[in-house]
VEXKEDO-871610 format. One line per field, with one value per residue (C-alpha): residue in three letters; x negated, z, y negated; residue number from 1. Coordinates in nm, 2 decimals. Example, Ala and Ser with C-alpha at 12.3 -4.5 7.8 and 13.67 -1.06 7.14 Angstrom:
rest = (ALA,SER) .
east = (-1.23,-1.37) .
up = (0.78,0.71) .
north = (0.45,0.11) .
nr = (1,2) .
This chain:
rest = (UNK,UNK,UNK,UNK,UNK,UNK,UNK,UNK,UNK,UNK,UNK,UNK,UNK,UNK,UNK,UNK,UNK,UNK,UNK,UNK,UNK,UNK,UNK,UNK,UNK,UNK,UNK,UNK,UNK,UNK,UNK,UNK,UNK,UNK,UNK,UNK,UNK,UNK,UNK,UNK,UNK,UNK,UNK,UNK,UNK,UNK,UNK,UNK,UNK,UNK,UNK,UNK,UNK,UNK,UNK,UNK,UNK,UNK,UNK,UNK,UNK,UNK,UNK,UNK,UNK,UNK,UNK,UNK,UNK,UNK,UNK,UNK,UNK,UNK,UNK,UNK,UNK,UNK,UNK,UNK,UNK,UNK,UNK,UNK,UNK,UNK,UNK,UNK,UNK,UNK,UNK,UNK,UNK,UNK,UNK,UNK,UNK,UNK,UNK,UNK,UNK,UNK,UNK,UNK,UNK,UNK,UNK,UNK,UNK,UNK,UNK,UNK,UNK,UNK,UNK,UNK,UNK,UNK,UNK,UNK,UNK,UNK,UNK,UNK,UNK,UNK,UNK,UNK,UNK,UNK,UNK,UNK,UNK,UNK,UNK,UNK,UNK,UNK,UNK,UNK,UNK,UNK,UNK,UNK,UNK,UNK,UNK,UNK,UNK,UNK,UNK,UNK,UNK,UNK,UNK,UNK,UNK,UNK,UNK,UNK,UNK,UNK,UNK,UNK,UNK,UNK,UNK,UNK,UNK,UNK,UNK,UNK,UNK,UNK,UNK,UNK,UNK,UNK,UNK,UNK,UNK,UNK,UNK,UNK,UNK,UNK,UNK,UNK,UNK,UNK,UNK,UNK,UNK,UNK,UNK,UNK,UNK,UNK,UNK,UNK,UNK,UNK,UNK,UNK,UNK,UNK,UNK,UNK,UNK,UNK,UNK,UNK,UNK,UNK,UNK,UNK,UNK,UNK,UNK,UNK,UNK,UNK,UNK,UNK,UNK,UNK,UNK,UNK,UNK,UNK,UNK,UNK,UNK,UNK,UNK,UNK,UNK,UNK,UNK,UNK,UNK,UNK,UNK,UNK,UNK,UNK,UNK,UNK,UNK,UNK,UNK,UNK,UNK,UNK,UNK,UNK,UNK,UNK,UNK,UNK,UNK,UNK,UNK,UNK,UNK,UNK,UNK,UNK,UNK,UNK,UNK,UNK,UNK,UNK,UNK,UNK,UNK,UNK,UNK,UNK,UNK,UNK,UNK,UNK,UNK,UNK,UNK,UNK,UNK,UNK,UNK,UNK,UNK,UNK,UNK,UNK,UNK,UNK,UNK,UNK,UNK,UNK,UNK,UNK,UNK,UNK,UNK,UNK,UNK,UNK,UNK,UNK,UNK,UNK,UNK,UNK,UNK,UNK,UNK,UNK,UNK) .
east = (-0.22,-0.10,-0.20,0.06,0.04,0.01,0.09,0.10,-0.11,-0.02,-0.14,-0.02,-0.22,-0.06,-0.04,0.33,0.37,0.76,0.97,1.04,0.65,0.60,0.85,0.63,0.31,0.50,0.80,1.01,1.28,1.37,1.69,1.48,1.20,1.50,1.72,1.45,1.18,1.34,1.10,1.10,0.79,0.47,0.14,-0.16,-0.52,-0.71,-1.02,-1.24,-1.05,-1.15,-0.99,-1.18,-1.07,-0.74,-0.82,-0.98,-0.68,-0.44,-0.71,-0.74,-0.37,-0.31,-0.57,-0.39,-0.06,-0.26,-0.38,-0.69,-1.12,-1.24,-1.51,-1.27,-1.21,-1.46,-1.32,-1.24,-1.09,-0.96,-0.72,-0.82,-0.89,-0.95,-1.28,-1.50,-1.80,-1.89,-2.11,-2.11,-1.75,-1.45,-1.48,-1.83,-1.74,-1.47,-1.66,-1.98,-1.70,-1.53,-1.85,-1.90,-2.20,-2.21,-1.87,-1.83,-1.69,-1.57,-1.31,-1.10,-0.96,-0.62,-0.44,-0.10,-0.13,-0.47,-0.30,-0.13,-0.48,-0.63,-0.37,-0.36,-0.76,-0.77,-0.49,-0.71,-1.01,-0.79,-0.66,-0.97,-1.07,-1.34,-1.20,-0.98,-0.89,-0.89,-0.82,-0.63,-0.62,-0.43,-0.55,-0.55,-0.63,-0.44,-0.46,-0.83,-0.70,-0.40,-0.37,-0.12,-0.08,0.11,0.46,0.49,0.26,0.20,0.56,0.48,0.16,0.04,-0.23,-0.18,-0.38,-0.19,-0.36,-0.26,-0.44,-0.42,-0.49,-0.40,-0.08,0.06,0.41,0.49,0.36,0.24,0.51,0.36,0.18,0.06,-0.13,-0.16,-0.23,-0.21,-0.50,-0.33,-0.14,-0.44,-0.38,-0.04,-0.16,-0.56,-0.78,-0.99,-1.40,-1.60,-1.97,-2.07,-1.83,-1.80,-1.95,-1.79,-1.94,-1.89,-1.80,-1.55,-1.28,-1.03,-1.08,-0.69,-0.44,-0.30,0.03,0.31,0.58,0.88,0.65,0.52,0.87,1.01,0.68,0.75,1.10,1.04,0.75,0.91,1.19,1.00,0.78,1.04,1.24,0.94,0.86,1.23,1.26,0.92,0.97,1.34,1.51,1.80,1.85,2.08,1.81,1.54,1.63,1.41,1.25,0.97,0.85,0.56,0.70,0.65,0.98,1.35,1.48,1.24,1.34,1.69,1.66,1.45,1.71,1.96,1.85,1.79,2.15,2.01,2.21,2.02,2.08,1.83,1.55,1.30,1.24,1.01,0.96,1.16,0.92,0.59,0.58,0.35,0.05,-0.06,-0.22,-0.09,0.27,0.35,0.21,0.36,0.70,0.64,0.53,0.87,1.07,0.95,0.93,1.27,1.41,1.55,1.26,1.26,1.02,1.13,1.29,1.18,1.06,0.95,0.67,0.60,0.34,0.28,-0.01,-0.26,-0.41,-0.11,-0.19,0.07,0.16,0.39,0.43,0.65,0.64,0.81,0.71) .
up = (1.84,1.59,1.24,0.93,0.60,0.36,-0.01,-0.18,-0.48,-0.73,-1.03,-1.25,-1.55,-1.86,-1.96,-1.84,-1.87,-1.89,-1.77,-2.11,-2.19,-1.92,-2.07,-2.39,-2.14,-1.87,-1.83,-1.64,-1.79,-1.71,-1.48,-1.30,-1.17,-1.09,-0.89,-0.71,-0.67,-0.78,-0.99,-1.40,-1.51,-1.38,-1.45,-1.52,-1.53,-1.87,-1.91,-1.80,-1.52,-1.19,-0.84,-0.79,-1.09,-0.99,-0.65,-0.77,-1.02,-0.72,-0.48,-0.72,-0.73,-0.36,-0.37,-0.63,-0.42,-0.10,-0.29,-0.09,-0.24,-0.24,-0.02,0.29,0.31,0.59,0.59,0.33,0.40,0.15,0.23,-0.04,-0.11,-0.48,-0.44,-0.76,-0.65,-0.31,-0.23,-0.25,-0.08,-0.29,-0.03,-0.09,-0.50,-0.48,-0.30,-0.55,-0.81,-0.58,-0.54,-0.20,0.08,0.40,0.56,0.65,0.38,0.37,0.26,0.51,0.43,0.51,0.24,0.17,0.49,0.40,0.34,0.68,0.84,0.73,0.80,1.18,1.18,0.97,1.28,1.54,1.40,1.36,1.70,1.85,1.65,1.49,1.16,1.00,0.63,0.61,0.27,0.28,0.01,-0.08,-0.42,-0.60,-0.93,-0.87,-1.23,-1.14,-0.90,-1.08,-1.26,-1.55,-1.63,-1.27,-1.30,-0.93,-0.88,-1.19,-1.18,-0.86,-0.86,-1.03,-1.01,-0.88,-0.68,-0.34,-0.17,0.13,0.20,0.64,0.83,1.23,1.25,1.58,1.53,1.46,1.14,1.25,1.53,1.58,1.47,1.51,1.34,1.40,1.27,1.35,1.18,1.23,0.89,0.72,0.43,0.35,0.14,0.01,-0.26,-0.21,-0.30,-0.13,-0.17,0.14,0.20,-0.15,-0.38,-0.73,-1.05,-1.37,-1.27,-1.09,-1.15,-0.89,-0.79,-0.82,-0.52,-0.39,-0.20,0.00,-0.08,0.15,0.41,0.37,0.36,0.69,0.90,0.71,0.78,1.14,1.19,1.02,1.18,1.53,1.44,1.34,1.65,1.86,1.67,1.70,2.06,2.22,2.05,2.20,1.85,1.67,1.32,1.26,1.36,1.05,0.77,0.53,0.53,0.30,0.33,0.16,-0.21,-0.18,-0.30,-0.30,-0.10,0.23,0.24,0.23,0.47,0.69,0.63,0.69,1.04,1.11,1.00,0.77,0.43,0.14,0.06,0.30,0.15,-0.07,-0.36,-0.64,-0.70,-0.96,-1.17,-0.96,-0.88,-0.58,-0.60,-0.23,-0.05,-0.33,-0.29,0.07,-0.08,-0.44,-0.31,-0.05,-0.37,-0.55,-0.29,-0.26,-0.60,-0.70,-0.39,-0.19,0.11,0.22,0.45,0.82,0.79,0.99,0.78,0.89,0.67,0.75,0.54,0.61,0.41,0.42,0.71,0.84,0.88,0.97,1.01,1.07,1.14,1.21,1.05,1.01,0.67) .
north = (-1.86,-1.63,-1.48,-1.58,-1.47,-1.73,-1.59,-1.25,-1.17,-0.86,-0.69,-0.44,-0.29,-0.36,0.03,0.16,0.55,0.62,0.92,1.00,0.99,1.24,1.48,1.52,1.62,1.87,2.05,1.78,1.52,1.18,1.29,1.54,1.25,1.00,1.18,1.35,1.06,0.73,0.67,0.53,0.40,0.38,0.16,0.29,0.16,0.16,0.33,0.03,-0.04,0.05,-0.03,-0.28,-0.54,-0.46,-0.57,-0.88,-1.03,-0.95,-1.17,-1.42,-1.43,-1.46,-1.71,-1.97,-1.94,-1.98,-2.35,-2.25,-2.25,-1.90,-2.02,-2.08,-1.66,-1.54,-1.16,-0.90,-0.56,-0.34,-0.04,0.22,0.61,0.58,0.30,0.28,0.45,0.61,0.29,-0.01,-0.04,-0.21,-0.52,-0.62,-0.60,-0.88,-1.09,-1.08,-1.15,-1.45,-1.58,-1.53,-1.45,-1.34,-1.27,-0.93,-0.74,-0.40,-0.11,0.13,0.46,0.55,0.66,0.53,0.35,0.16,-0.22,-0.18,-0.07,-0.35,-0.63,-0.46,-0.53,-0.91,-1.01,-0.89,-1.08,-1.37,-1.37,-1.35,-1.64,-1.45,-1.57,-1.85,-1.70,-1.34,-1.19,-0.81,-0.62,-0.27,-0.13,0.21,0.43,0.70,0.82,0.91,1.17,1.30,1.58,1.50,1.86,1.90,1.81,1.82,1.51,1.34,1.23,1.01,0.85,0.49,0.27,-0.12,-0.41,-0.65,-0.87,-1.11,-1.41,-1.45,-1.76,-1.88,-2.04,-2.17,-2.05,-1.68,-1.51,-1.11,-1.08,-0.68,-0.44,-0.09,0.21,0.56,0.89,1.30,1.53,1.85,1.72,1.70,2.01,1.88,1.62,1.61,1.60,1.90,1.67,1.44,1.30,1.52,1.81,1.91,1.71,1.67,1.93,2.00,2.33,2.25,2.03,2.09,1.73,1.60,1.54,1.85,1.79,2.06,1.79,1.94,1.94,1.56,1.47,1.65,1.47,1.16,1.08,1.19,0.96,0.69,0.68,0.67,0.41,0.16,0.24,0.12,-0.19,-0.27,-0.23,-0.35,-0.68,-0.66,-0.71,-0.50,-0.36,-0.64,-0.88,-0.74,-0.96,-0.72,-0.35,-0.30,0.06,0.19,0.30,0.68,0.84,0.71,0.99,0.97,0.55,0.67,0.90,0.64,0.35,0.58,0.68,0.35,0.23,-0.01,-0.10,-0.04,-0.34,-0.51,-0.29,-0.38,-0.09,-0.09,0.20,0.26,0.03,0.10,0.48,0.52,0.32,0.41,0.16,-0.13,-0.03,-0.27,-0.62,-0.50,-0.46,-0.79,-1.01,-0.92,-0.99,-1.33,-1.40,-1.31,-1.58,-1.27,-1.30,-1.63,-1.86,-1.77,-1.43,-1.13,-0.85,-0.49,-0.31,0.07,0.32,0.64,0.89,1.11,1.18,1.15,0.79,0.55,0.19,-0.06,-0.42,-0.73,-1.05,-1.38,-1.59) .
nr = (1,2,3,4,5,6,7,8,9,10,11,12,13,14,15,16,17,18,19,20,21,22,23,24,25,26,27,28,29,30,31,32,33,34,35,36,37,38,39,40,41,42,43,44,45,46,47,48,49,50,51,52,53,54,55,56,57,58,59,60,61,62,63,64,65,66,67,68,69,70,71,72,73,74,75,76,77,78,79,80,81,82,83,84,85,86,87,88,89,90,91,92,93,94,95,96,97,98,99,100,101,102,103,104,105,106,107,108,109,110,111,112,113,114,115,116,117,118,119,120,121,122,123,124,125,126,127,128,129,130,131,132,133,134,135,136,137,138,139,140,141,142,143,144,145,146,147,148,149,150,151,152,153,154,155,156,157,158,159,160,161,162,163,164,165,166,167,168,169,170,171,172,173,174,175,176,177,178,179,180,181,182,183,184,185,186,187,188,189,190,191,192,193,194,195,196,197,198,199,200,201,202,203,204,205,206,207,208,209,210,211,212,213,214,215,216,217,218,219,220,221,222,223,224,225,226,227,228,229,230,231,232,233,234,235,236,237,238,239,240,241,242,243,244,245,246,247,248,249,250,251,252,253,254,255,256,257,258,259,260,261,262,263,264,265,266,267,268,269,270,271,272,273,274,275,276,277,278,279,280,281,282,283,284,285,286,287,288,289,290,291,292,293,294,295,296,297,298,299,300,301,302,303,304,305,306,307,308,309,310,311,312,313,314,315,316,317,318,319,320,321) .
């Protein structure tokens, strides 16, 4: 028995920040962000939206392509670090709104790497038969966390909702997958508040994402490259023999320099970024949903996915459609 996914759900909030918006607020320009992170435009969440109804539209989404009744799904996890409130968790939030009871429910944090953490746990709960239609769901406001006076990070981040809709299947769907992370990374990339170790204040409002970006980026290619190299070989396939490679959508040059390494052509990768920014834990089933809806994924073709975050946190996984 195995774990495939079904369909792909997406949603991006209508409001699109530009490079050429962000030159008005800080001291960049529109050549400076694209040669450096790859990125053009960027969506951000209104006022009234919060992770969560971004993570709903993408499950409904997933849902109508699935052709499946919300009451089937016996599992949510969302991967998120920007949820709408401490507690209740994201999870338990789009199930009220689904209409559902009783299945467990709940949200994970890993950072960038959040939609690969919770695939790696809906295929363990499938396999062990523990469920039969697992919904997995990436979703992010960055914006909350951003501070749009810091050239050095506003540039990058967005705000997005992906969700997977997971069922058994008795040919091959999840081929592998694996998770991991490293503490000792921990300052490189933070936001400095928390309910318990420092809790939020008026006072203070040094509350956005802090990040040493030439340091992320050394750890990141490293990790990345190692990770896909063991994916590759303990399921005794080549590059040649990955028909896609969807990385997590964090900046042009570090999938460059991962593809690179890995001699695969650019051309087999799937980038959104340019239209997406970094939407964290979103980024993997946003980039996934355009690649099958534009025709170039197809049904039977072997993709790799690989995130990497705060934390560090990392992830990777095989599949088949």
């Amino acid at each position: 028995m195995y774990s495939r996914i079904e369909s792909i759900g997406s949603f991006l909030p209508e409001n699109i920040i530009t490079n050429q918006d962000l030159e008005k607020r800080v001291d960049t320009s529109d050549e400076w962000i694209r040669t450096r992170t790859g990125i053009k435009q960027r969506s951000i969440a209104n006022e009234n939206q919060a992770t969560s109804d971004l993570a709903l539209e993408a499950s409904r989404e997933a849902i109508k392509k699935a052709g499946i009744n919300p009451k089937e799904i016996d599992l949510i996890i969302v991967g998120t670090c920007t949820p709408d409130v401490a507690t209740p968790n994201v999870g338990v939030m789009i199930q009220k709104e689904l209409g559902l009871k009783n299945c467990p429910a709940f949200s994970i944090e890993a950072a960038c790497s959040g939609f690969i953490y919770a695939l790696n746990i809906a295929n363990k709960f499938i396999l062990s038969g523990e469920s039969k239609c697992a919904l997995v769901v990436g979703a992010e406001t960055l914006s909350r966390i951003t501070d749009w006076n810091d050239r050095n990070t506003c540039v990058l981040f967005a705000d997005g909702g992906g969700a997977a809709i997971l069922k058994p299947s008795e040919t091959p769907g999840i081929l592998y997958s694996d998770i991991g992370a490293d503490g000792a990374y921990s300052d490189l990339l933070y936001v400095p508040y928390g309910t318990s170790r420092r809790p939020p204040s008026e006072k203070d409002n040094n509350h956005f994402l802090h990040m040493k970006g030439n340091e992320v980026f050394k750890v990141a290619v490293k990790k990345l490259e190692s990770i896909a190299v063991n994916a590759i070989k303990r399921n005794n396939l080549s590059v040649e023999k990955i028909d896609w490679f969807v990385p997590h959508q964090a900046n042009i040059r570090i999938i460059q320099a991962v593809a690179r390494r890995l001699k695969m052509p650019m051309e087999k990768v799937i980038v959104t970024l340019d239209q997406h920014g970094n939407t964290s834990a979103a980024s993997i089933p946003l980039a996934l949903d355009v690649g099958i809806t534009d025709g170039r994924i197809k049904k039977g073709d072997t993709i790799l996915l690989q995130s990497f975050g705060a934390g560090f946190t990392w992830g990777t996984a095989l599949l088949r459609l």
